[in-house]
CHARMM-style PDB file with segment names, atoms N, HN, CA, C and O in Angstrom:
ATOM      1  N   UNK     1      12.916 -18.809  10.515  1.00  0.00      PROA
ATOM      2  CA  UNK     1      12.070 -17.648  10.532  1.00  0.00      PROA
ATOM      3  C   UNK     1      12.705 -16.572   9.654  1.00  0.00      PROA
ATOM      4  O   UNK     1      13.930 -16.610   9.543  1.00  0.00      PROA
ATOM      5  N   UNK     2      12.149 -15.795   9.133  1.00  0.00      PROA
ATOM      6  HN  UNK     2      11.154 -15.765   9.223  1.00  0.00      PROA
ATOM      7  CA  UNK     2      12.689 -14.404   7.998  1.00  0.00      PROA
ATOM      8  C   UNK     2      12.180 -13.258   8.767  1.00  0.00      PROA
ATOM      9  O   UNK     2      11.140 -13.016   9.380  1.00  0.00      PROA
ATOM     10  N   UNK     3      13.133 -12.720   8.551  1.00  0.00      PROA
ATOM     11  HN  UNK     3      13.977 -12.917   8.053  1.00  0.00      PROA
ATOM     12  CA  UNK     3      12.450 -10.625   8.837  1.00  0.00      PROA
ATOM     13  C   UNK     3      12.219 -10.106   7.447  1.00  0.00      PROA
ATOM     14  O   UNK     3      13.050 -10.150   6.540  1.00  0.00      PROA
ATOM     15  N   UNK     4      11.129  -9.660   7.379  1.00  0.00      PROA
ATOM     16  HN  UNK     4      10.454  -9.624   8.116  1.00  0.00      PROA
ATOM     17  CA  UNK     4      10.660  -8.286   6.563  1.00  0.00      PROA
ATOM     18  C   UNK     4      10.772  -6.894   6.813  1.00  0.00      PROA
ATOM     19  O   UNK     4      10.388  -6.384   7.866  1.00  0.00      PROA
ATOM     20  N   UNK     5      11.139  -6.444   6.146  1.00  0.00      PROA
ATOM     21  HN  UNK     5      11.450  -6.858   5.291  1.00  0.00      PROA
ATOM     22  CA  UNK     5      11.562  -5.151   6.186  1.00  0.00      PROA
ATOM     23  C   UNK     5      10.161  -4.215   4.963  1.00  0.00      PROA
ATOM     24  O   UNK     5       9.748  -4.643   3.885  1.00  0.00      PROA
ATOM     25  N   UNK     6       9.802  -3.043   5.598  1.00  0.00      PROA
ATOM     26  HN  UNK     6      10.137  -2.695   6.473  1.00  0.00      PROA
ATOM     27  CA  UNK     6       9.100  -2.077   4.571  1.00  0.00      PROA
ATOM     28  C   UNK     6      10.331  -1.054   3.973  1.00  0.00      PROA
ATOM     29  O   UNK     6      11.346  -0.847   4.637  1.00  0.00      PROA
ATOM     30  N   UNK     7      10.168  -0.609   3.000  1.00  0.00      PROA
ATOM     31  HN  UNK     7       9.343  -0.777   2.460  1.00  0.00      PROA
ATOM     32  CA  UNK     7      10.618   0.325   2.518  1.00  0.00      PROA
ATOM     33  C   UNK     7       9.740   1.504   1.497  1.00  0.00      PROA
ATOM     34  O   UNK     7       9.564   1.241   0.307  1.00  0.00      PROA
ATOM     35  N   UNK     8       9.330   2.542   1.981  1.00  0.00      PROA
ATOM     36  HN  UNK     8       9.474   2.756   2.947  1.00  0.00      PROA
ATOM     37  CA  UNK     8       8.816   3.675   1.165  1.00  0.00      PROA
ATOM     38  C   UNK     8       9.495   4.092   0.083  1.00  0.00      PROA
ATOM     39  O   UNK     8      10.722   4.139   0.171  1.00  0.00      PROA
ATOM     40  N   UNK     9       8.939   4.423  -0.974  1.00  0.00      PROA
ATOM     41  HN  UNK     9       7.942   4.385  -1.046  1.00  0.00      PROA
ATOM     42  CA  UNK     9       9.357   4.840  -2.132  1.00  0.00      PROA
ATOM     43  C   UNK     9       8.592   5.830  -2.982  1.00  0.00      PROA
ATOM     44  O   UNK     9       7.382   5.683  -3.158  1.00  0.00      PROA
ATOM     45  N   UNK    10       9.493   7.172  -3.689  1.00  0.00      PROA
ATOM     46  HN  UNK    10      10.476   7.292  -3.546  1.00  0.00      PROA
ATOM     47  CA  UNK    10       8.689   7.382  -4.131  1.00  0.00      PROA
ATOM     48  C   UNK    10       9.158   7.445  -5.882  1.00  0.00      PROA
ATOM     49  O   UNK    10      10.331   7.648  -6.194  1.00  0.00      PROA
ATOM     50  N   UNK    11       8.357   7.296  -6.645  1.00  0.00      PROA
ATOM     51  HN  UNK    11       7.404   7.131  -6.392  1.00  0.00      PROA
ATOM     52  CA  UNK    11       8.506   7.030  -8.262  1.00  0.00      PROA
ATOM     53  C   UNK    11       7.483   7.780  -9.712  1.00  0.00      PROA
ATOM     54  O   UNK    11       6.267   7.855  -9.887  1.00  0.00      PROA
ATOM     55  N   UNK    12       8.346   8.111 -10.316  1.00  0.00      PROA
ATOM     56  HN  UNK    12       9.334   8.049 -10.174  1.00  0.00      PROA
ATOM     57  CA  UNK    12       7.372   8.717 -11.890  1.00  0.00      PROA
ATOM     58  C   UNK    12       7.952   8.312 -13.093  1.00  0.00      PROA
ATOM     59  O   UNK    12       9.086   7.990 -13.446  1.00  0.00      PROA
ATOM     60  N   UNK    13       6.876   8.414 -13.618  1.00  0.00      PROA
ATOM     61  HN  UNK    13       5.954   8.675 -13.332  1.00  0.00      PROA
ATOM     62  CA  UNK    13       7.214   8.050 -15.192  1.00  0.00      PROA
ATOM     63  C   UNK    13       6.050   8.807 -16.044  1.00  0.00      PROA
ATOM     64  O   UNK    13       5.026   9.302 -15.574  1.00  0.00      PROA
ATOM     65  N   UNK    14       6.479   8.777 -17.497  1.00  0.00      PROA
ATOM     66  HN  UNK    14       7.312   8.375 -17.878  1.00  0.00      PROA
ATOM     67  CA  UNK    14       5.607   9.699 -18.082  1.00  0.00      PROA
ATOM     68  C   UNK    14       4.474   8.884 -18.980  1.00  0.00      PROA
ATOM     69  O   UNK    14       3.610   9.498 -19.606  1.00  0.00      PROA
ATOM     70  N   UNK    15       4.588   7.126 -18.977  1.00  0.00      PROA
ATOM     71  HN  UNK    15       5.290   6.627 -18.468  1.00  0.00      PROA
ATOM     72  CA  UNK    15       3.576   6.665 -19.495  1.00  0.00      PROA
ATOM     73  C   UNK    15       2.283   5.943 -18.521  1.00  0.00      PROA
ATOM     74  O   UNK    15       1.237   5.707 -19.126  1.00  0.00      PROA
ATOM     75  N   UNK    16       2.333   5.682 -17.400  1.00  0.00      PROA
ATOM     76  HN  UNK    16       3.183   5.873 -16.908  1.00  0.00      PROA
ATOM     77  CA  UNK    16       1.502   4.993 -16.432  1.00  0.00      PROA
ATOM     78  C   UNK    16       1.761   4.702 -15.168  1.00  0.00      PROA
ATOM     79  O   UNK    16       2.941   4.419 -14.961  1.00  0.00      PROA
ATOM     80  N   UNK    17       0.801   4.669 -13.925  1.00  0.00      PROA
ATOM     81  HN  UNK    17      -0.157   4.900 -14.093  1.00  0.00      PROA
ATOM     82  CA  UNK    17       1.189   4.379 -12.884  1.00  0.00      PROA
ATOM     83  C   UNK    17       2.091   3.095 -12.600  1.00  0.00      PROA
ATOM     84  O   UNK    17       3.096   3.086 -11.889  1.00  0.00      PROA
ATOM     85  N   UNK    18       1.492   1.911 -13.353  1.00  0.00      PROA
ATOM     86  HN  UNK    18       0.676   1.919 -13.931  1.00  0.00      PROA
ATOM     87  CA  UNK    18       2.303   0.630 -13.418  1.00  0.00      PROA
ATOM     88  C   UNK    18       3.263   0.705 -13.947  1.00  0.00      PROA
ATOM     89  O   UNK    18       3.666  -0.430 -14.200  1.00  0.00      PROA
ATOM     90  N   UNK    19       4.189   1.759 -14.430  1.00  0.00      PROA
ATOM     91  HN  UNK    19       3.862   2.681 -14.224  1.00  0.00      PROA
ATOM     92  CA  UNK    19       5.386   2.006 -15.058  1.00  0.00      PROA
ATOM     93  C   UNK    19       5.996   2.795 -14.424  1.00  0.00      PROA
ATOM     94  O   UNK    19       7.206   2.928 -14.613  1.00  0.00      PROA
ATOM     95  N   UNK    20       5.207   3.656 -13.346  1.00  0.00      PROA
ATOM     96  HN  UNK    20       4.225   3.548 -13.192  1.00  0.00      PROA
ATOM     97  CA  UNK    20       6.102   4.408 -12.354  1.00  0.00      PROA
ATOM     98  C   UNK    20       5.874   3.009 -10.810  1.00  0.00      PROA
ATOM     99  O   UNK    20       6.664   3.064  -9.867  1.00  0.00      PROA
ATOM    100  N   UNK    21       5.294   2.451 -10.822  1.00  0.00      PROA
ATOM    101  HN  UNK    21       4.652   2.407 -11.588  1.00  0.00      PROA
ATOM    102  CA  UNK    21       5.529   0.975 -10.074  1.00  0.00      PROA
ATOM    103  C   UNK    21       6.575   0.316 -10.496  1.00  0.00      PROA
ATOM    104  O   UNK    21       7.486  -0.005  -9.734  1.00  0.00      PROA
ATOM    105  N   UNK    22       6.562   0.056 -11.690  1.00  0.00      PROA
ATOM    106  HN  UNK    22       5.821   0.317 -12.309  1.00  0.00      PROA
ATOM    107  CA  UNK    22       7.762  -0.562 -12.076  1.00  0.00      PROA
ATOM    108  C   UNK    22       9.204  -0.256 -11.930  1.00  0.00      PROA
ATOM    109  O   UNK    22      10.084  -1.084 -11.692  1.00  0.00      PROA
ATOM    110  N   UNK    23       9.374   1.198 -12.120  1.00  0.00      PROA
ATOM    111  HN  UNK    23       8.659   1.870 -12.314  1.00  0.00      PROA
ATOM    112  CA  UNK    23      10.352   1.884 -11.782  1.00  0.00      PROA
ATOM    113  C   UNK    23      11.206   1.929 -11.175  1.00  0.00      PROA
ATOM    114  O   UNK    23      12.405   2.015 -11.441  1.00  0.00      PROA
ATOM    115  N   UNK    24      10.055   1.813  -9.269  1.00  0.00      PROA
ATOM    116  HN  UNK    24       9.081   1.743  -9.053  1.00  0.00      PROA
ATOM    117  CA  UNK    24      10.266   1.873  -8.222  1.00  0.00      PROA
ATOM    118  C   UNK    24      10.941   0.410  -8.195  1.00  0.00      PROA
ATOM    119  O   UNK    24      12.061   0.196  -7.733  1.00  0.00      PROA
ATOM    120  N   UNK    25      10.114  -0.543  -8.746  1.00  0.00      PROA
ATOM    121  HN  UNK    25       9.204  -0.369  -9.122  1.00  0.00      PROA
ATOM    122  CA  UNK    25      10.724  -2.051  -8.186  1.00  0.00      PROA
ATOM    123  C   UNK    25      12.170  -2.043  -9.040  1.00  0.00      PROA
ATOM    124  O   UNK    25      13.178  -2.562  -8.561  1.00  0.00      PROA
ATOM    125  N   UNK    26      12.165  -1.614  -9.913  1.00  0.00      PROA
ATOM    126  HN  UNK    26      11.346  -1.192 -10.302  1.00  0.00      PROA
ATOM    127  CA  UNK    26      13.432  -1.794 -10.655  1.00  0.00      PROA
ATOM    128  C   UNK    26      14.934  -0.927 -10.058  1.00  0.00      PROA
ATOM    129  O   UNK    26      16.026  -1.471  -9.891  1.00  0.00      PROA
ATOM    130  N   UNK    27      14.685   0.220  -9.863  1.00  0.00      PROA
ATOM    131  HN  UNK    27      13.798   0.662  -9.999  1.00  0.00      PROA
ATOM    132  CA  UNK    27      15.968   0.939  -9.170  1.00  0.00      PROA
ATOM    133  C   UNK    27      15.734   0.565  -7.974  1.00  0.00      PROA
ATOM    134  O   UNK    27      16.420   1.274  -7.238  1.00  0.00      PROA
ATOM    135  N   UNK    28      14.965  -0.374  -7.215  1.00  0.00      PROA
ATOM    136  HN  UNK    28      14.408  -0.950  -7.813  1.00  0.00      PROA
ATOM    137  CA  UNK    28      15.319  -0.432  -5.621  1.00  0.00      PROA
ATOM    138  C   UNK    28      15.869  -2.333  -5.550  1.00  0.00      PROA
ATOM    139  O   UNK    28      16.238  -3.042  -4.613  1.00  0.00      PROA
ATOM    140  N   UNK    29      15.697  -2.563  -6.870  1.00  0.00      PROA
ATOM    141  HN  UNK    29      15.398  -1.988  -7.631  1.00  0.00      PROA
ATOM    142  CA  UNK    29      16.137  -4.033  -6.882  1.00  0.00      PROA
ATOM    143  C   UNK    29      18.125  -3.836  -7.748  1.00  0.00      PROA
ATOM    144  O   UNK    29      18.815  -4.622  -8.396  1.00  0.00      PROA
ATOM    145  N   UNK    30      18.302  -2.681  -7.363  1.00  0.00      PROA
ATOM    146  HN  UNK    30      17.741  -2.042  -6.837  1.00  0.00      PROA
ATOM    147  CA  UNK    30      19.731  -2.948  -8.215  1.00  0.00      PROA
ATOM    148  C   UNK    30      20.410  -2.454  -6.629  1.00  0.00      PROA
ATOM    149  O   UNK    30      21.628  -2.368  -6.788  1.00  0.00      PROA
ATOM    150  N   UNK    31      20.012  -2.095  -5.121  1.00  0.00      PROA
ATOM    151  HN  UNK    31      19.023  -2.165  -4.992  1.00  0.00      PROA
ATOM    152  CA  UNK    31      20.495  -2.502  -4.114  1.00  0.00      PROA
ATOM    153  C   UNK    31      20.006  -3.485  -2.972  1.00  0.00      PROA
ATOM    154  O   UNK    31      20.572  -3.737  -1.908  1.00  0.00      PROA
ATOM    155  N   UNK    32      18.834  -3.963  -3.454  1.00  0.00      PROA
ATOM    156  HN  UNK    32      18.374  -3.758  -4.318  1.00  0.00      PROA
ATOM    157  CA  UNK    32      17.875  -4.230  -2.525  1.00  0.00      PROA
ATOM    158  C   UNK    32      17.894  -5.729  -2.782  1.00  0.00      PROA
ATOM    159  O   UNK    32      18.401  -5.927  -3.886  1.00  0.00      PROA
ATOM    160  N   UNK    33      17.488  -7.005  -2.105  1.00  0.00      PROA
ATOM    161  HN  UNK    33      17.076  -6.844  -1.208  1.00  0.00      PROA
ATOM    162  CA  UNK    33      17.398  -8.425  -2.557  1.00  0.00      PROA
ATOM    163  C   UNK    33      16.133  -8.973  -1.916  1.00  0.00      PROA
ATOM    164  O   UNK    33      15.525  -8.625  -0.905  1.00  0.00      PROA
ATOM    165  N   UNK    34      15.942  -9.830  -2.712  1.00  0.00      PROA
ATOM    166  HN  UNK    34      16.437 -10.113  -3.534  1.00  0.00      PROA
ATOM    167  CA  UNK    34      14.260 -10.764  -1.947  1.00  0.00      PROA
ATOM    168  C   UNK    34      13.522  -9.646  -1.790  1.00  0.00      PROA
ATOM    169  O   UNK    34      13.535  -9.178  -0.651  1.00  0.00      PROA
ATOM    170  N   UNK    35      12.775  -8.989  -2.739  1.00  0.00      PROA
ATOM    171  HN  UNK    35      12.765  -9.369  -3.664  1.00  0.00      PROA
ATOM    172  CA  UNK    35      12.016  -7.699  -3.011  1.00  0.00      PROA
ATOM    173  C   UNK    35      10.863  -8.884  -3.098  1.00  0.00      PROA
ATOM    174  O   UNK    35      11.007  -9.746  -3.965  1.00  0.00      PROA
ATOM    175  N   UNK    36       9.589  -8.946  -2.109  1.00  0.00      PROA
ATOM    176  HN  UNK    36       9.472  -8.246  -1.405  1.00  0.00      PROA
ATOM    177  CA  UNK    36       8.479  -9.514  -1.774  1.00  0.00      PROA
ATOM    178  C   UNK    36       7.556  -9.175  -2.491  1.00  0.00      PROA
ATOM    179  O   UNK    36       7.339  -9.843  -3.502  1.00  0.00      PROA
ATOM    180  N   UNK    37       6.553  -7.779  -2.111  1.00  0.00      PROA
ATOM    181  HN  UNK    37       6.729  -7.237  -1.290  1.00  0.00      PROA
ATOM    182  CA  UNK    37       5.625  -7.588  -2.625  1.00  0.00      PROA
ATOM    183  C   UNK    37       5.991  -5.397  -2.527  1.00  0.00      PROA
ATOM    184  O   UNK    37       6.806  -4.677  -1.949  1.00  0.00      PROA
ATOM    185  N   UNK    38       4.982  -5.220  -3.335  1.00  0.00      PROA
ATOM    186  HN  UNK    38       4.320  -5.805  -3.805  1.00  0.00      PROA
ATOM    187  CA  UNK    38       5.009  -3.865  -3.576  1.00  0.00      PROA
ATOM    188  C   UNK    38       3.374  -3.725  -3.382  1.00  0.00      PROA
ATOM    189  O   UNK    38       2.529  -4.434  -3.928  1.00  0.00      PROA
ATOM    190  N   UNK    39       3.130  -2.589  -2.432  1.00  0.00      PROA
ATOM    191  HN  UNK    39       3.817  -2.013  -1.988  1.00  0.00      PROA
ATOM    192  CA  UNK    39       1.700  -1.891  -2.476  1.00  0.00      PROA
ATOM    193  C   UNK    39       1.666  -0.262  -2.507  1.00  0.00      PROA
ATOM    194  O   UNK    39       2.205   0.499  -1.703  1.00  0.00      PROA
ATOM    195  N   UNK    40       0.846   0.083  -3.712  1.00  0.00      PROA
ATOM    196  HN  UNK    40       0.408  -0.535  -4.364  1.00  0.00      PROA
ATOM    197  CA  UNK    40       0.941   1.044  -4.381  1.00  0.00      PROA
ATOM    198  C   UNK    40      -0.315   1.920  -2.923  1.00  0.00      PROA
ATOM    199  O   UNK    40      -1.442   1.577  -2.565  1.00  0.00      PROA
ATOM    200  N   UNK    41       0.725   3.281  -2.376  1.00  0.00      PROA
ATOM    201  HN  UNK    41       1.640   3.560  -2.668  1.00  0.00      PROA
ATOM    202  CA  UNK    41      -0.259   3.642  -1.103  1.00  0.00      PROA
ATOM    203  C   UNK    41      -0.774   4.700  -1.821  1.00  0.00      PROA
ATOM    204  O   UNK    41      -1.898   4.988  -1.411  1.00  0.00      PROA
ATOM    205  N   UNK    42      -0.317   5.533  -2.915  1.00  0.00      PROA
ATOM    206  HN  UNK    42       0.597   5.300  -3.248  1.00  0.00      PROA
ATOM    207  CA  UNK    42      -1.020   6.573  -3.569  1.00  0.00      PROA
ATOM    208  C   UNK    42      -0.435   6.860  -4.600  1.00  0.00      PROA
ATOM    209  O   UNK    42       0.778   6.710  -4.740  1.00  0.00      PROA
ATOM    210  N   UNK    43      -1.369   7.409  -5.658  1.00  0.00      PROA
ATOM    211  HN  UNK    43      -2.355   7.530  -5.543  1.00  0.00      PROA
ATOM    212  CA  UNK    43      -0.808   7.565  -6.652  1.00  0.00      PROA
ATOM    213  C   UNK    43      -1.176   9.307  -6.949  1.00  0.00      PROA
ATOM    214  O   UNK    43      -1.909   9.916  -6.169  1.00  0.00      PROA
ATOM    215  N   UNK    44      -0.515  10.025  -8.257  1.00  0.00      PROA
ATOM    216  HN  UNK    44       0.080   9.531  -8.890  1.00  0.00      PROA
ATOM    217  CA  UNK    44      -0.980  11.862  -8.523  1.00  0.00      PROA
ATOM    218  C   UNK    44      -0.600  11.729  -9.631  1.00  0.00      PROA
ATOM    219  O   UNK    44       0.201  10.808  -9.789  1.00  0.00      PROA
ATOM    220  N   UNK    45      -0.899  12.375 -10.596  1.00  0.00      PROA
ATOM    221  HN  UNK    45      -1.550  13.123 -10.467  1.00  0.00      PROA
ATOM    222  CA  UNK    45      -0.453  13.215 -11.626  1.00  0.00      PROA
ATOM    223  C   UNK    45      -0.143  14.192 -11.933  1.00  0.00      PROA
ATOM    224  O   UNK    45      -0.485  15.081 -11.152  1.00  0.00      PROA
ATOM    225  N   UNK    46       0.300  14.441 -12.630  1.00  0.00      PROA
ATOM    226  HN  UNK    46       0.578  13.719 -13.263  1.00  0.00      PROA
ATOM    227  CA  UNK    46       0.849  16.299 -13.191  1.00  0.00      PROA
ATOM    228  C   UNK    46       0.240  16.439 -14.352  1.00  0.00      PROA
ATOM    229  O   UNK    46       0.355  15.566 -15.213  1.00  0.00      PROA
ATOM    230  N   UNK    47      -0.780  17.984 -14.626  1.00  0.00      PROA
ATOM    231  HN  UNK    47      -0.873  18.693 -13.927  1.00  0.00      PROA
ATOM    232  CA  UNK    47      -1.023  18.150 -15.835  1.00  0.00      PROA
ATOM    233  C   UNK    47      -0.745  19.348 -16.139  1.00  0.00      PROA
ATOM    234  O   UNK    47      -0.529  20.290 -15.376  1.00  0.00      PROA
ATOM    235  N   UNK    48      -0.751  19.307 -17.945  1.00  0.00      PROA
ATOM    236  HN  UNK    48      -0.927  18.542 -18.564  1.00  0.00      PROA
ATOM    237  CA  UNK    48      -0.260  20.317 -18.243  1.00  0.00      PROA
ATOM    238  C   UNK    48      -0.709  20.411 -19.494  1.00  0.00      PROA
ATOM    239  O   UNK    48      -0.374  19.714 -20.452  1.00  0.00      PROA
ATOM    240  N   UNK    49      -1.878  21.748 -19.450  1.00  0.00      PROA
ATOM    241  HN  UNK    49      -2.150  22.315 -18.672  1.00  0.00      PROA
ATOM    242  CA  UNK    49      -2.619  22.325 -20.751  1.00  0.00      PROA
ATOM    243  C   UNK    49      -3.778  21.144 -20.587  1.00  0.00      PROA
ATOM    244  O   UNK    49      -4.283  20.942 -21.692  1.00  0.00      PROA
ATOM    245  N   UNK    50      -4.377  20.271 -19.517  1.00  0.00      PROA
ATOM    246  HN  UNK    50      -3.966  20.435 -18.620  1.00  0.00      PROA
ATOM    247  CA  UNK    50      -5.421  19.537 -19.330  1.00  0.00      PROA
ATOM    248  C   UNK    50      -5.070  18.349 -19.949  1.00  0.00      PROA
ATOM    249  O   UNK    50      -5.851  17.715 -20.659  1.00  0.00      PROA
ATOM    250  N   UNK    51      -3.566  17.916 -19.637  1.00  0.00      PROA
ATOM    251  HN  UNK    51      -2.932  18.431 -19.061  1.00  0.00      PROA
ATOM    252  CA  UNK    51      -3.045  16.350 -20.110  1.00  0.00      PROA
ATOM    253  C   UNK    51      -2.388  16.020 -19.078  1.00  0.00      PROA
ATOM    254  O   UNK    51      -1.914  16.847 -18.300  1.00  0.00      PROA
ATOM    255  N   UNK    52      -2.280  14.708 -18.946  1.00  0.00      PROA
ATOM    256  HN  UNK    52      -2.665  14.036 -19.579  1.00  0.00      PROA
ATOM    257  CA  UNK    52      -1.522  14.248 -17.995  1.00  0.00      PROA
ATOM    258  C   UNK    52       0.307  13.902 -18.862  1.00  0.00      PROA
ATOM    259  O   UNK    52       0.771  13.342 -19.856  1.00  0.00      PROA
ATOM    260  N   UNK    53       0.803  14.750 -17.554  1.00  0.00      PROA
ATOM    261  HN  UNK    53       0.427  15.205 -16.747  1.00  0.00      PROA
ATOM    262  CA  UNK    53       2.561  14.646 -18.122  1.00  0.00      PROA
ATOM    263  C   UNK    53       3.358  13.657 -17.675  1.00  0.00      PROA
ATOM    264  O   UNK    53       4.268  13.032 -18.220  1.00  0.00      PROA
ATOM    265  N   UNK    54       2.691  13.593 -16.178  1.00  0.00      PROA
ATOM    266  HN  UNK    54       1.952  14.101 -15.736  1.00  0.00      PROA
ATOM    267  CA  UNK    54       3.576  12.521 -15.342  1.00  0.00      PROA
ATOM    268  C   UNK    54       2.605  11.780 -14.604  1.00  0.00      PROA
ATOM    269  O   UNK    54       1.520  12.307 -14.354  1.00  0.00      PROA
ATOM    270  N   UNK    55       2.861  10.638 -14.231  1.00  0.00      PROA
ATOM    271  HN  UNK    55       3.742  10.211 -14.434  1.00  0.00      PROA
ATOM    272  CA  UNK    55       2.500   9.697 -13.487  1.00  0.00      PROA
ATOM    273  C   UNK    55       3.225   9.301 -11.991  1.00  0.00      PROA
ATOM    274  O   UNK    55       4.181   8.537 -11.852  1.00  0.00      PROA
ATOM    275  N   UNK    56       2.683   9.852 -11.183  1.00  0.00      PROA
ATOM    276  HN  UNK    56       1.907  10.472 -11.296  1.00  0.00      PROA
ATOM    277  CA  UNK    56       4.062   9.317  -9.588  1.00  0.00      PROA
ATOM    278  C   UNK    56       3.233   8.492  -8.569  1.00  0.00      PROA
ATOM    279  O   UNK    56       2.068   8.709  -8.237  1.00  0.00      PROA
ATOM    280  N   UNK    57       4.052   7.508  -8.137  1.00  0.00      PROA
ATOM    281  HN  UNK    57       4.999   7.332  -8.407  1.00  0.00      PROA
ATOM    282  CA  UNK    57       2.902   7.189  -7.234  1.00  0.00      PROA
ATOM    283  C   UNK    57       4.291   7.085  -6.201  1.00  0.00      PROA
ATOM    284  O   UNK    57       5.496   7.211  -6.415  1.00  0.00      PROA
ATOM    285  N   UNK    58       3.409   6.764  -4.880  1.00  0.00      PROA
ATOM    286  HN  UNK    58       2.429   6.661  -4.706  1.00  0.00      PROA
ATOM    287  CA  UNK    58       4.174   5.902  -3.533  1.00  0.00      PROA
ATOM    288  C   UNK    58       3.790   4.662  -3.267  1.00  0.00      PROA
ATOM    289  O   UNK    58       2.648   4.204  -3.305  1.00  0.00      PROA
ATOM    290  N   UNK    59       5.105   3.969  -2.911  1.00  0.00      PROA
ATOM    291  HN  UNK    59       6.032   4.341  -2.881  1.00  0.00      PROA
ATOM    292  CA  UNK    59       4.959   2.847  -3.359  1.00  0.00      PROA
ATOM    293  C   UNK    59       5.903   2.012  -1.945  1.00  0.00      PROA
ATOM    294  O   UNK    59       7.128   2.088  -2.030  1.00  0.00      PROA
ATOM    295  N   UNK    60       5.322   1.274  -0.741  1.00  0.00      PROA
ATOM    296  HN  UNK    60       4.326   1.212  -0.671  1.00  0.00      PROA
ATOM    297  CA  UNK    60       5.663   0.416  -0.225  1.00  0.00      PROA
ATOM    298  C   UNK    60       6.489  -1.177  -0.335  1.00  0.00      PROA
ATOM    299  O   UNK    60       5.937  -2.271  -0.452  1.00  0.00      PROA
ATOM    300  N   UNK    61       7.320  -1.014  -0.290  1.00  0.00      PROA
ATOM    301  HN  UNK    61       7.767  -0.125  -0.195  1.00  0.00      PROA
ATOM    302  CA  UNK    61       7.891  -2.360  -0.967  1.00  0.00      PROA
ATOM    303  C   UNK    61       8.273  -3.222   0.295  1.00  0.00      PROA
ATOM    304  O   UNK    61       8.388  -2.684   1.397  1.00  0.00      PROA
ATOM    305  N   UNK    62       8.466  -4.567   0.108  1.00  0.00      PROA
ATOM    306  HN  UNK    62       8.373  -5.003  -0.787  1.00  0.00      PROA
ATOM    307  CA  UNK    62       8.619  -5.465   1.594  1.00  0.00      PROA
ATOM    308  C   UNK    62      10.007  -6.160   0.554  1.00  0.00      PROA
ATOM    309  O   UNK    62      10.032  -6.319  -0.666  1.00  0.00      PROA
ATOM    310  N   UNK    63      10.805  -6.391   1.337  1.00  0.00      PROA
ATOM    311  HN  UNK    63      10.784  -6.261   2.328  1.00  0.00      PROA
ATOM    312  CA  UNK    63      11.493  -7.495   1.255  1.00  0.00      PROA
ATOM    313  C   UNK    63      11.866  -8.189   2.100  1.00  0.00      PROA
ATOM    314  O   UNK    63      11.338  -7.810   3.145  1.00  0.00      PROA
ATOM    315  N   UNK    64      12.660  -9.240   2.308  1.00  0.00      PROA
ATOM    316  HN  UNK    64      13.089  -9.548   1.458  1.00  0.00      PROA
ATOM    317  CA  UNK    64      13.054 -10.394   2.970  1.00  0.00      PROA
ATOM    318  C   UNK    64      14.670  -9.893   3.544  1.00  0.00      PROA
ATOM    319  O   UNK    64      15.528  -9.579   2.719  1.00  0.00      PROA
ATOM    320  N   UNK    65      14.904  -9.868   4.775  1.00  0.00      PROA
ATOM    321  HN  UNK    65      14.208 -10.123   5.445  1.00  0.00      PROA
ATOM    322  CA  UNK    65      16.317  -8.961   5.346  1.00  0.00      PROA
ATOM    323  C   UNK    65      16.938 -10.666   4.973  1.00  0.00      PROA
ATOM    324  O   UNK    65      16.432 -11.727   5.336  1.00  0.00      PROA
ATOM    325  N   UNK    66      18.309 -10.433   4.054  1.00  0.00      PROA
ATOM    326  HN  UNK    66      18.720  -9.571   3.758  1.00  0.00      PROA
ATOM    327  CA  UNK    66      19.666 -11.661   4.349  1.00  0.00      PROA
ATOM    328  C   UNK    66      19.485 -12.488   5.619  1.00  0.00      PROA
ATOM    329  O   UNK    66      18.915 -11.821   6.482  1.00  0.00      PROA
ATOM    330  N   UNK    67      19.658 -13.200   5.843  1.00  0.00      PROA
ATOM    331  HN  UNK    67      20.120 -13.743   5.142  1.00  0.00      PROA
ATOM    332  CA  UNK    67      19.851 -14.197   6.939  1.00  0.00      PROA
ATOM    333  C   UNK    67      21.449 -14.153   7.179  1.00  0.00      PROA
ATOM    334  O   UNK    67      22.167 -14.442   6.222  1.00  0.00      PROA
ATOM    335  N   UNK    68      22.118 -13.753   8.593  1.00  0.00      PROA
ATOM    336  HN  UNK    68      21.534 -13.518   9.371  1.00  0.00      PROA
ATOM    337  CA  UNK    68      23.681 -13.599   8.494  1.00  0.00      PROA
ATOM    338  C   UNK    68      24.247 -15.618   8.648  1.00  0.00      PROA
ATOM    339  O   UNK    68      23.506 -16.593   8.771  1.00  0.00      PROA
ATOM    340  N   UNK    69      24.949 -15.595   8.613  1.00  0.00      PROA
ATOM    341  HN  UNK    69      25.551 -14.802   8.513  1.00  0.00      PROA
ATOM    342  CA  UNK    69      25.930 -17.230   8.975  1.00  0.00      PROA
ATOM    343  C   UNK    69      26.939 -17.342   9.695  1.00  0.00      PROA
ATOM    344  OT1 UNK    69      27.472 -18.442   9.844  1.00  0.00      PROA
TER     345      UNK     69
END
């Protein structure tokens, strides 16, 4: 049997939501292991002068907890 674990996150970037997704999976995979699935719970922008500057979303991630021995 495996445990899953959620983990909240939150992430931006200045070219796209799937790049502030990416983000998230990427700096939480340099402590994190067996990173499952990611569900994007909301996303916002920032504008500025009627452009979008930033991209942030929140972002749920599951992984798989180590099994001890």
């Amino acid at each position: 049997m495996s445990v899953v674990k959620v983990l909240e996150l939150m992430a931006n970037s200045t070219k796209s939501w799937e790049d502030a997704t990416q983000q998230a999976i990427t700096e939480a995979s340099k402590s994190l292991h067996n990173i499952r699935s990611a569900y994007v719970q909301d996303m916002s922008a920032t504008v500025v002068n009627n452009k979008i500057t930033e991209y942030r979303v929140t972002v749920k991630l599951s992984f798989e907890i180590d099994k001890g021995k």
